[in-house]
N, C-alpha and C positions, 0 to 999 in steps of 0.2 A: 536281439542280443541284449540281455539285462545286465548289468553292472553293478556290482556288491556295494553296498556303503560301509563295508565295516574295511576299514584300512589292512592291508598286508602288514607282516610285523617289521618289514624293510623302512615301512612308511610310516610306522607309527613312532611318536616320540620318545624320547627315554623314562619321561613319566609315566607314560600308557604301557609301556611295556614292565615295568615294576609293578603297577598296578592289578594288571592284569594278572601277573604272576604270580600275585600275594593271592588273590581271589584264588586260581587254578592249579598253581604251582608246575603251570608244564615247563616244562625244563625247554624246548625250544624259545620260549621267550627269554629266559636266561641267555641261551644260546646265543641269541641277536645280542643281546645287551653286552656278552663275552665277545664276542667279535667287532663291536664299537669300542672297547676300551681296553682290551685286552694289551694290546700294540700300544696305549699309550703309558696305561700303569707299568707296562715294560721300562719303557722309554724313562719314565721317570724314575724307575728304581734304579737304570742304569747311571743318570744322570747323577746318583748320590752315591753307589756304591761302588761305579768305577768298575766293574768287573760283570761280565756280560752271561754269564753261568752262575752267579749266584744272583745277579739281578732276573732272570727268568726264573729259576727259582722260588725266590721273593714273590714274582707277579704271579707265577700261578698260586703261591698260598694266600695271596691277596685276594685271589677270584673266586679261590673256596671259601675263604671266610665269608667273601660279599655272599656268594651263592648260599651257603647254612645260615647269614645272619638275614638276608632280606626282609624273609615275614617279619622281623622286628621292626622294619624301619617306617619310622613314624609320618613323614612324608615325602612322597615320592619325589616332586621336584628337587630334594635336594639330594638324590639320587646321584652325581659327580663328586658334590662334595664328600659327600658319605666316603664313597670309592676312595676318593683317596686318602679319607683322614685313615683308611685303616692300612694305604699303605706307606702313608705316613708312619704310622705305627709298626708297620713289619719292618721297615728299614730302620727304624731308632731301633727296637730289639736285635737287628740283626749286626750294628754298629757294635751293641753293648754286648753281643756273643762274642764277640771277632776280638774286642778289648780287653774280654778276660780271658782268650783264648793265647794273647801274645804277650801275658804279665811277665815280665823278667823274673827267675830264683832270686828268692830273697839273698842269700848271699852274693850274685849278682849287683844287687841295687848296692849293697853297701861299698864294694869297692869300687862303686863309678860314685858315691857321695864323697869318699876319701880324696878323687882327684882331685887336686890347686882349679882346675878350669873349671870344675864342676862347680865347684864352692860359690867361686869370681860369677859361676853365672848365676847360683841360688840367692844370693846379697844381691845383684843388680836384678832381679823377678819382686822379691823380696822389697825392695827399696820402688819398684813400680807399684806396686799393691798397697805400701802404704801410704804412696802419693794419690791413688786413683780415687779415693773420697772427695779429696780436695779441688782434682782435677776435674768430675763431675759436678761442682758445684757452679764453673763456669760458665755467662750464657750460651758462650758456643755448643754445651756439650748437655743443650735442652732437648735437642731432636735425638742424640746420641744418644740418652736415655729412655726415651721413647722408641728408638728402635731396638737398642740393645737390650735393658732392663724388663722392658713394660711387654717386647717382642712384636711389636705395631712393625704390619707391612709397608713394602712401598706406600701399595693402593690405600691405605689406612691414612698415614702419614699424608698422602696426597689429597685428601676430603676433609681431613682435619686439621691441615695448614692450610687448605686454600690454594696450592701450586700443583702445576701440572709434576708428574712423574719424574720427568727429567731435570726438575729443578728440586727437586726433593732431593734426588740423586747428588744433588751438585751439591747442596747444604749439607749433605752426610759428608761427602769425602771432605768439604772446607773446614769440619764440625773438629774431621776426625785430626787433620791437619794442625787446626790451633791446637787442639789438648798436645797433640808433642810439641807442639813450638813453645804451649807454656810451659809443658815438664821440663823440659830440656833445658830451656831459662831457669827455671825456679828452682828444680831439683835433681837434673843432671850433673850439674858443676860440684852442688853442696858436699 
């Protein structure tokens, strides 16, 4: 009984199977690769869109795009990240469909600018935005621009301060903590 050296496509990695498939283009090694991550670019489109029919949806137009863009992709190892920078991308479009699908009639928006409550809250928005210069100039609010501004992850934040993860975490919310404690002081009262 002899035994093949060339792996099953169960067994092969998710590089070998991109690879392979650039060379071949057989659509069963797609296949394998759609049924490893298929369930999970689900998962995560559900996780941002909140809604579980337009997140399937989302993942299968995410699987065609992988599927029609592969032969492009320059190397294979980065084959997950790929996957999902593009359904990264199908869910920020589909965020900005949804946004300009629920814009209030202009003559709407003006008689809710007219209300006293409306006003009271556009001056106190207004009155945060022109303190929030000042407020970022704080050293608490050094990592808060770094994550906010700069868009630096956890894991980013976490190799570039030297802290584990959950101490990252805990500077973020202390960060976010003092910037109101010193609005509130400085420029809540005024």
């Amino acid at each position: 009984m002899q035994t093949s050296n060339f792996p099953t496509q169960a067994e092969m990695t998710d590089a070998q199977l991109v690879g392979e498939f650039q060379l071949t283009h057989n659509n069963q090694l797609f296949a394998e690769l759609y049924n490893r991550y298929h369930n999970k670019v689900r998962i995560y489109c559900l996780k941002s869109l909140s809604d579980a029919t337009a997140a399937e949806d989302v993942a299968q137009e995410v699987m065609l795009k992988a599927f029609e863009k592969l032969p492009t992709l320059q190397n294979a190892q980065l084959w997950v990240a790929w996957l999902f920078s593009i359904a990264r991308n199908e869910v920020l479009n589909t965020h900005k469909r949804n946004a300009r699908s629920r814009m209030e009639p202009v003559d709407t928006c003006f008689t809710l600018a007219d209300e006293p409550a409306d006003i009271e809250s556009m001056l106190e928005k207004d009155q945060k935005l022109a303190a929030l210069p000042v407020l970022l100039e704080t050293p608490a609010a050094r990592i808060l621009k770094l994550k906010y501004i700069e868009g630096r992850s956890i894991e980013q934040l976490s190799k570039q301060l030297n802290m584990n993860e959950s101490a990252v975490k805990m500077r973020l919310l202390r960060a976010r903590q003092k910037v109101v404690h010193v609005y509130e002081h400085q420029y809540a009262r005024a």
